[in-house]
VOGU-3710 file (C-alpha; in Angstrom, 3 decimals, decimal comma):
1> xxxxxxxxxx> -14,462/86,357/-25,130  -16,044/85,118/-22,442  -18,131/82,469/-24,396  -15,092/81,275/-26,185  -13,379/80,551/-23,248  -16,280/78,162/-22,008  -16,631/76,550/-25,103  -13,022/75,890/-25,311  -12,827/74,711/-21,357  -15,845/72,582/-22,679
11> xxxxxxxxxx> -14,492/71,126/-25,020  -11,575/69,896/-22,914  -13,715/68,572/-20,440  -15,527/66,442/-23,341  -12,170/64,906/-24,967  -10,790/64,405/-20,886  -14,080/62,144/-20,038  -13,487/60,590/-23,408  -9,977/59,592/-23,205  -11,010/58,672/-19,359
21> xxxxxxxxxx> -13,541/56,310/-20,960  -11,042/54,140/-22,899  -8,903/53,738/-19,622  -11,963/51,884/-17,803  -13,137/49,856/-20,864  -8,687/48,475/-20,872  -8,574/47,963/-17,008  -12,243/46,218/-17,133  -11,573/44,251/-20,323  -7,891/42,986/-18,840
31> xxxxxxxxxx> -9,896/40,217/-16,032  -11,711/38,040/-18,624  -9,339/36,931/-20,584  -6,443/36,795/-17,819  -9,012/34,654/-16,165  -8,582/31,813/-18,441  -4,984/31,768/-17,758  -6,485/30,913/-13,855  -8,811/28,279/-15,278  -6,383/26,293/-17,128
41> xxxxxxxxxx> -4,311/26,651/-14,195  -7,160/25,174/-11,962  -7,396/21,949/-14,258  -10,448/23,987/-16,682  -12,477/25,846/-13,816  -13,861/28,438/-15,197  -15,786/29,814/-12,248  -12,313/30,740/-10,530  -11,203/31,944/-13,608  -14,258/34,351/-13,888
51> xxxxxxxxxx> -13,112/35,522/-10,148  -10,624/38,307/-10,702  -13,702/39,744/-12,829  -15,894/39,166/-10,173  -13,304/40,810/-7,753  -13,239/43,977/-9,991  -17,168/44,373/-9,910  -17,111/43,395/-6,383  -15,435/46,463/-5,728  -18,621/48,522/-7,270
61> xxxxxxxxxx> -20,576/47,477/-4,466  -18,398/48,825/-2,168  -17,217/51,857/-3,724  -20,538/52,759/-5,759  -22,056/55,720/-2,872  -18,693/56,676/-1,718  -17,821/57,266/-4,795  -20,952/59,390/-5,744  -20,579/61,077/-2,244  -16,623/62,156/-3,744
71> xxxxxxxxxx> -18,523/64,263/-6,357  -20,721/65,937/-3,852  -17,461/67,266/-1,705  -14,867/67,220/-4,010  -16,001/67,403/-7,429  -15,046/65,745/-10,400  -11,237/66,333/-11,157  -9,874/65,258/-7,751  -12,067/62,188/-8,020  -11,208/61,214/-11,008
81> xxxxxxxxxx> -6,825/62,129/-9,884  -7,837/59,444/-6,911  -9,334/56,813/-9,369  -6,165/56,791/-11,455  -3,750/57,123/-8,613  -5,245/53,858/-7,170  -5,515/52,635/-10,778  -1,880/52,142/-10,844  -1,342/50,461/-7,030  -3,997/47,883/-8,472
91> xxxxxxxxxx> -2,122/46,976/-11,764  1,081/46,882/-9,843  -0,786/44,377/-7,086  -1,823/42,065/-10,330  1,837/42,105/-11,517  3,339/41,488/-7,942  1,429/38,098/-8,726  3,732/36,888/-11,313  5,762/37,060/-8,886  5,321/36,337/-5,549
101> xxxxxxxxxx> 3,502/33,664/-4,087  4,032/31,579/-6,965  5,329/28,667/-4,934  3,442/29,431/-1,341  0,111/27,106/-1,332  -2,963/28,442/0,451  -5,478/25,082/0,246  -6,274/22,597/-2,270  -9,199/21,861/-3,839  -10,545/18,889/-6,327
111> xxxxxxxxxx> -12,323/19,931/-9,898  -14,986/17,325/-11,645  -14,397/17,737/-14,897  -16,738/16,055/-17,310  -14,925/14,846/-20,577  -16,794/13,328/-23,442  -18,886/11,855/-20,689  -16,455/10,572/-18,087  -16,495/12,074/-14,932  -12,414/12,859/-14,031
121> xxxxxxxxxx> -11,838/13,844/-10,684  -8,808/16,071/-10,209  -7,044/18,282/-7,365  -5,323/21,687/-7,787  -3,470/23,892/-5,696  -4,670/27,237/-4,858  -1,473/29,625/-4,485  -0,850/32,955/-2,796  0,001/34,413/-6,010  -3,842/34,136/-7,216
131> xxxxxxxxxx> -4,981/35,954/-3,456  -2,557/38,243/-4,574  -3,906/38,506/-8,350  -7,405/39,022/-6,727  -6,672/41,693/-4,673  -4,847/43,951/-7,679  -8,001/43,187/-9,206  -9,978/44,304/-6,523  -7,863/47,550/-6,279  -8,504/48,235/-9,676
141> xxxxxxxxxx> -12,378/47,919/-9,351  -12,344/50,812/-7,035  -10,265/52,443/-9,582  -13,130/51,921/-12,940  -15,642/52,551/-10,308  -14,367/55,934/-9,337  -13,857/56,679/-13,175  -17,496/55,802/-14,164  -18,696/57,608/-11,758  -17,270/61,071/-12,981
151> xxxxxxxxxx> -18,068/60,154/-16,593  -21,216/59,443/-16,933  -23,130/61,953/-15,426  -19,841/64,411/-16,696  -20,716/63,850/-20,169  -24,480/63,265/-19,912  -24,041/67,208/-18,240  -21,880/68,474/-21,292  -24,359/67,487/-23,651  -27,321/68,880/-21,993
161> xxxxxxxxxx> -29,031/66,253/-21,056  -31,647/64,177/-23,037  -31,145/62,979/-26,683  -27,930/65,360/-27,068  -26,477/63,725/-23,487  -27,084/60,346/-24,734  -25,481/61,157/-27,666  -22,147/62,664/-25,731  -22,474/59,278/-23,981  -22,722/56,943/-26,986
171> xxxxxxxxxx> -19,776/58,558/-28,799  -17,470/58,745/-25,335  -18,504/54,876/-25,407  -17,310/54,733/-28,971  -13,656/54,873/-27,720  -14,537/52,847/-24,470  -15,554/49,751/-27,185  -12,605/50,466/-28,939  -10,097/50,381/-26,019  -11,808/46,966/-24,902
181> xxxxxxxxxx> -11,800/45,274/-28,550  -8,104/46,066/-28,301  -7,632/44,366/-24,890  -8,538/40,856/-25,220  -6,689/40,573/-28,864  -3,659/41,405/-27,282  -4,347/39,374/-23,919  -4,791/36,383/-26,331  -1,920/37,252/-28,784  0,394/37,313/-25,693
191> xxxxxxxxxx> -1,032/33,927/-23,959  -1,172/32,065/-27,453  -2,091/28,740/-26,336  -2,807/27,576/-22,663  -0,331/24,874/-21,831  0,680/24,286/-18,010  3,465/26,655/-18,132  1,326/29,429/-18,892  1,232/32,271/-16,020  0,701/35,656/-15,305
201> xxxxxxxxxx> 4,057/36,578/-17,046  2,662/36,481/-20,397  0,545/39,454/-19,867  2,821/41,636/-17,333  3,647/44,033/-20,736  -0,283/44,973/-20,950  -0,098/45,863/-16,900  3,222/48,137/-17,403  1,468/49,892/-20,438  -1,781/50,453/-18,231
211> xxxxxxxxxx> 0,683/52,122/-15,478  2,246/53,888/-17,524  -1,113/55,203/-19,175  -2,361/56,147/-15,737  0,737/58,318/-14,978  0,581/59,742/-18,251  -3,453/60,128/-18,007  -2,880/61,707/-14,397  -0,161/64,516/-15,196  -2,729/65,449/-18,428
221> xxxxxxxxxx> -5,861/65,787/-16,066  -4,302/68,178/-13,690  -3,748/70,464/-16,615  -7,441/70,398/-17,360  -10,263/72,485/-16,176  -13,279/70,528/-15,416  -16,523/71,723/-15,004  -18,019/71,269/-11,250  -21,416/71,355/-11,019  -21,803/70,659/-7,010
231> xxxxxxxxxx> -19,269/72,834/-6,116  -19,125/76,797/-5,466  -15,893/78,860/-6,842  -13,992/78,319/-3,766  -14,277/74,852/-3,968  -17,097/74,018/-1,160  -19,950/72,042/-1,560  -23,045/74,565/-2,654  -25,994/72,410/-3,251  -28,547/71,580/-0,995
241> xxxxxxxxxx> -30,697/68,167/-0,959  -34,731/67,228/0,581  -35,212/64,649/-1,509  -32,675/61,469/-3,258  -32,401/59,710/-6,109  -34,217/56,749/-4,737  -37,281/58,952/-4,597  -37,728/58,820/-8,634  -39,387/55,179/-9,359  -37,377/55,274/-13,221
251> xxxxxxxxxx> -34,054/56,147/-11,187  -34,892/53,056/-9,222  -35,509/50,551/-12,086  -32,992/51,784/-14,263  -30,354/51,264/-11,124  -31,626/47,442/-11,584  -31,089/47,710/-15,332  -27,649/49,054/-14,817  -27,021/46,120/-12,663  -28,254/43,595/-15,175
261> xxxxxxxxxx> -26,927/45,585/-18,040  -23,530/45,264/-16,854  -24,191/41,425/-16,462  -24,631/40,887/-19,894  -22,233/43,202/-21,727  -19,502/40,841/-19,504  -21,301/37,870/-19,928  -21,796/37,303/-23,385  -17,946/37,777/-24,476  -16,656/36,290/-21,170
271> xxxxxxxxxx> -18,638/33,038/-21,286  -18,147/32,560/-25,033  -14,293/33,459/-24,515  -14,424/30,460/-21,694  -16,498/28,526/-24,463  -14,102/28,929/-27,155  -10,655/28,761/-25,392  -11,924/25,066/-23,987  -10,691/22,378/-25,629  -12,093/19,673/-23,861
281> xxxxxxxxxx> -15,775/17,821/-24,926  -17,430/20,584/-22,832  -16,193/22,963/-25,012  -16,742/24,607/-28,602  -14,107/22,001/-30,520  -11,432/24,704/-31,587  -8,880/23,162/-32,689  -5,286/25,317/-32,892  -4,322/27,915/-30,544  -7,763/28,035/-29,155
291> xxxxxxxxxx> -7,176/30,869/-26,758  -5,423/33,058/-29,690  -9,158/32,451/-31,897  -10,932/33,009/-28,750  -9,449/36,324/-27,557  -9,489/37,730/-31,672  -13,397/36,236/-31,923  -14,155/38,035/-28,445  -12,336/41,226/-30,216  -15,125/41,355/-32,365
301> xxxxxxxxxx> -17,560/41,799/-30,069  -16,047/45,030/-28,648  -14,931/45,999/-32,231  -19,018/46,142/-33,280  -19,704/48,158/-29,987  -17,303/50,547/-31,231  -19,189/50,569/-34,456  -23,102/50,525/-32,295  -21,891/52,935/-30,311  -20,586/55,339/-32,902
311> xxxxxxxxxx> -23,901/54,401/-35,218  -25,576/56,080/-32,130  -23,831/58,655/-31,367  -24,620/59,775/-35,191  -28,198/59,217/-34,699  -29,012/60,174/-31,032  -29,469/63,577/-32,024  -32,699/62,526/-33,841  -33,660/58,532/-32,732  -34,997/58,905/-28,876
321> xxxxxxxxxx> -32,941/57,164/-26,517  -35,975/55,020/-25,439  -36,657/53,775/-29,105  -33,253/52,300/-29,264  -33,526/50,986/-26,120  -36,577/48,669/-26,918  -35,469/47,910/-31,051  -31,858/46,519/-29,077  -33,088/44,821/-26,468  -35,647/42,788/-28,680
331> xxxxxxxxxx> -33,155/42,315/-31,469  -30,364/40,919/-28,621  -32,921/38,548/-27,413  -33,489/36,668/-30,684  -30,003/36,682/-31,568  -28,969/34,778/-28,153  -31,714/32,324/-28,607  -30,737/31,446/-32,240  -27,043/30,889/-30,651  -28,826/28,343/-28,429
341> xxxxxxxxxx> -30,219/26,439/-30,443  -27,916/26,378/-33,644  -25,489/22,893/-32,426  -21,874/23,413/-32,035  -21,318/21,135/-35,016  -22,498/23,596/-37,542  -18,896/26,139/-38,174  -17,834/28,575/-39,893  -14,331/29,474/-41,038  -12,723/32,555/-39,160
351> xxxxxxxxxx> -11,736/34,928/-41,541  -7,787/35,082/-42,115  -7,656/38,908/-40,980  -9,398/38,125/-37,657  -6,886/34,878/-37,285  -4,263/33,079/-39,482  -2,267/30,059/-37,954  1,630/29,826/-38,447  1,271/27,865/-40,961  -1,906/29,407/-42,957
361> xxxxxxxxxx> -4,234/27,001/-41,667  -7,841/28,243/-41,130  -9,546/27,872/-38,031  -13,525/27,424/-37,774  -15,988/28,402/-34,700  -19,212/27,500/-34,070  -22,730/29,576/-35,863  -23,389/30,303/-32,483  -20,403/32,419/-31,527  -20,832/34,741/-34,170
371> xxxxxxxxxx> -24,748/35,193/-33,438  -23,026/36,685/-30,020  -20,730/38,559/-30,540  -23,310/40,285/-32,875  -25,359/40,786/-29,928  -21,934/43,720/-29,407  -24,173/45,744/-31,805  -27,296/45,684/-29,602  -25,546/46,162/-26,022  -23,447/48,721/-27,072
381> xxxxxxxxxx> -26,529/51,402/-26,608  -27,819/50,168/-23,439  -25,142/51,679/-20,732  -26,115/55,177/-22,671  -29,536/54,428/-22,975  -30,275/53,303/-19,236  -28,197/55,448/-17,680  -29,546/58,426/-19,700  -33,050/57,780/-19,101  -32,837/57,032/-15,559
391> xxxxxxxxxx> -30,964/60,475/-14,776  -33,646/62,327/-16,801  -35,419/65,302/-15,052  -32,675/64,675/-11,837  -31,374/67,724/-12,353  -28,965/68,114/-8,943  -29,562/64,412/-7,872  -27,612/63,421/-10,812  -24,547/63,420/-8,890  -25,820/61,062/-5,999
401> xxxxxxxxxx> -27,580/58,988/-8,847  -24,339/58,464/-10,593  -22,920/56,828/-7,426  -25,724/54,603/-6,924  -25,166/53,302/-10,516  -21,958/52,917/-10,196  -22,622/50,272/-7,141  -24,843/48,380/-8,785  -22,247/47,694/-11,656  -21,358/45,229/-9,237
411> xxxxxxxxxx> -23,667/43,071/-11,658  -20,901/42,653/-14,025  -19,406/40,343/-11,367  -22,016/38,405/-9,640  -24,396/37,380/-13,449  -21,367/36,411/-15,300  -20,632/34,188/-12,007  -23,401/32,619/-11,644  -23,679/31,902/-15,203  -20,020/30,262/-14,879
421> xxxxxxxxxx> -21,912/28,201/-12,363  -24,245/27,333/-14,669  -22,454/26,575/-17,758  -20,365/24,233/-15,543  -23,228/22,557/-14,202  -25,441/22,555/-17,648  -23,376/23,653/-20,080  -21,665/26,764/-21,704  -24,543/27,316/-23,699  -27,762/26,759/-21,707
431> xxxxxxxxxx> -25,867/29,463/-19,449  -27,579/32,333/-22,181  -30,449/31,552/-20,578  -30,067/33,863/-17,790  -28,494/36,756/-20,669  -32,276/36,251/-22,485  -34,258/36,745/-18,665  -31,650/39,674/-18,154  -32,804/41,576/-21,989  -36,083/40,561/-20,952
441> xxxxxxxxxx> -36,129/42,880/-18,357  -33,999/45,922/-20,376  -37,083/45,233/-22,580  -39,090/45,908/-19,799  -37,651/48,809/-19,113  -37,680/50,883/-22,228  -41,210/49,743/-22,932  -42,631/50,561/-19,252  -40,313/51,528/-16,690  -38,307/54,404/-17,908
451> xxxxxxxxxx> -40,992/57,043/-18,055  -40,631/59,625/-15,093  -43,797/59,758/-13,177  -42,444/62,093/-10,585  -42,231/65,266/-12,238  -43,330/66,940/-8,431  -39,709/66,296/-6,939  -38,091/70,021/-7,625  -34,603/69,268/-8,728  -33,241/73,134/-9,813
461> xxxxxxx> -29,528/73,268/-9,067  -28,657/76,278/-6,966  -25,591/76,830/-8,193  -24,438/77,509/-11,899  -22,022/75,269/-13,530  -18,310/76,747/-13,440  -15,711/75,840/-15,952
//
């Protein structure tokens, strides 16, 4: 009876971390493409459009250790209640933007923008409704970062570790992919095309529906029994520590891969949604609703993680995580270099399911943009992947690990940043150059660095694990 029970309790636990997966993929996925509602409104700046995202990872940094440190003294459920509970302040902060401070100016600032050539200087007001907007999004970083924190490692435990935890991971991803292919096709349907009147109003729907889900999400989790590894039946804190995480060299350089990692999964849709939605010379030549094809085009990318992270999931069991590691990281690296180098003036139509204009009319996209969102296929293993093989043989420095990790998502905000910055300076598409140096060194790390050469670090829990 006794064994049912614990399979039962985990099985809970598994389809809790799973539905608590979707929930950060829609909060995450919510920034980008709200962002370019900011950069029309800043006369086509795309770098402080990319800045709510960059507020959202921002918040990893701070939140990362602290949030690791929650597991350690309060385990899993009542860090995950926490995450959600601030979930919904930070949503309500990014509606509260829509409005108030909508006619309160902080500063100006003036915007080159280079048209077909011509250098056009022009000034835009910075209002306190976007301080506002970045705050909520700030709010809601601690929110994902909390929630990471107690899934990862969560599921990676459930599954036993190794190939079987990666595969736990993988399919728990699954849903994450297909909660964020779902968010920017509805951030896009609801913004149509960017005109001047365009403001945070047309996506305050999406931010009631994440509150909502939150509550909802909050009342279900404090029915659930979750398994607490670091904690003793009373609810104290039962493990003891000599050593940490940043003792284990593959923890180490798989906390850099995690930050890189991050960087590119956001990267490659963000910058290409920019790219797309941009109707000026700099930009990819859609003509139409261009942020409708861009947010439906970006869909894609999350739709074939959904489909590379369920491929793996099926596999994992069998295919090392390592080996898929390398085979993605190479293939991602010659796809974004053939996207590159293939000119913006060889299109392809966009098939009528994925977009279909009022009238029927058929909008095209460059080659390039469907060489990356392709790249969805190959960077839907890595989270998995990295974060499975740098937890492997942690045993109870998992939890502390998890925290680090989750800091160091913080690369999600500052690489897609700076390649804002450099797609502005060089252009939208010599800006991949940083996402190839960034697989280079996931490359890297399946090949060389994720091999665990410090075997002599005891890491026995003391404790068992109580559902």
């Amino acid at each position: 009876m006794g064994t049912k029970n614990n399979s039962n309790g985990r099985l809970i636990a598994i389809i809790a971390m799973f539905f608590l997966f979707a929930m950060i993929s829609f909060v995450t996925n919510l920034a980008a493409p709200i962002g370019t509602i900011w950069g029309n409104e800043f006369e086509g700046n795309s770098v402080l459009g990319m800045m709510g995202n960059m507020m959202n990872f921002l918040a990893y940094l701070f939140m990362g250790i602290p949030a690791g440190n929650l597991l350690v003294k309060i385990g899993y459920k009542k860090t995950a209640l926490w995450a959600m509970a601030i979930g919904v302040i930070g949503l309500f902060v990014q509606y509260l933007s829509s409005i108030v401070g909508t006619e309160s100016p902080v500063f100006s600032m003036q915007s080159t923008v280079d048209e077909n050539g011509v250098a056009v200087v022009r000034e835009f007001t910075v209002r306190w409704n976007f301080i506002i907007y970045l705050l909520g999004a700030f709010i809601c970083g601690f929110c994902v970062c909390m929630l990471n924190t107690v899934v990862n490692p969560m599921l990676n435990l459930l599954g036993g570790g190794g190939n079987k935890g990666n595969q736990l991971l993988q399919t728990g991803g699954a849903l994450n992919s297909l909660s964020g292919t779902l968010t920017p096709f509805f951030v896009g349907a609801l913004i149509g095309q960017l005109t001047k009147s365009t403001t945070m109003q047309a996506v305050t729907p999406l931010l009631f529906i994440a509150m909502g889900v939150f509550v909802a999400a909050f009342i279900v989790i404090s029915f659930v029994a979750i398994p607490e590894p670091n904690l003793s039946k009373d609810g104290h804190k039962s493990v003891k520590y000599s050593h940490s995480p940043w003792n284990f060299r593959h923890t180490v350089l798989g906390v850099i891969g995690i930050f890189i990692y991050v960087g590119i999964e956001i990267g490659i849709p963000g910058t290409l949604n920019f790219y797309l939605a941009d109707q000026k010379g700099t930009g990819a030549g859609v003509i139409g609703d261009a942020s409708t094809i861009a947010g439906a085009i970006v869909a894609i990318y999350w739709l074939l993680m959904l489909v590379g992270r369920s491929l793996s999931g099926a596999i994992s069991g069998k295919v090392s995580t390592r080996a898929q590691l390398i085979t993605v990281s190479a293939v991602a690296i010659g796809l974004v270099i053939g996207a590159i180098f293939i000119p913006k003036s060889v299109t392809v139509s966009v098939p009528s399911f994925v977009y279909s204009g009022i009238n029927g009319e058929v909008a095209t996209v460059p080659v390039s943009a469907y060489l990356l969102i392709l790249c969805g296929l190959c960077t839907s293993v890595m989270w998995g992947g990295i974060f499975n093989l740098a937890v492997e043989g942690l045993g109870k420095y998992t939890a502390q690990a998890s925290g680090i990790f989750m800091m160091m998502v913080v690369g999600g905000g500052v690489l897609p940043l700076i390649q804002q910055f450099i797609a502005k300076e060089a252009g939208y598409m010599t800006s991949y150059w940083l996402i190839v140096a960034c697989l280079g060194y996931l490359l890297f790390y399946g090949l060389v660095g994720s091999k665990n050469v410090n075997t002599d670090i005891p890491v026995t829990e003391e404790e068992q694990l109580y559902l």
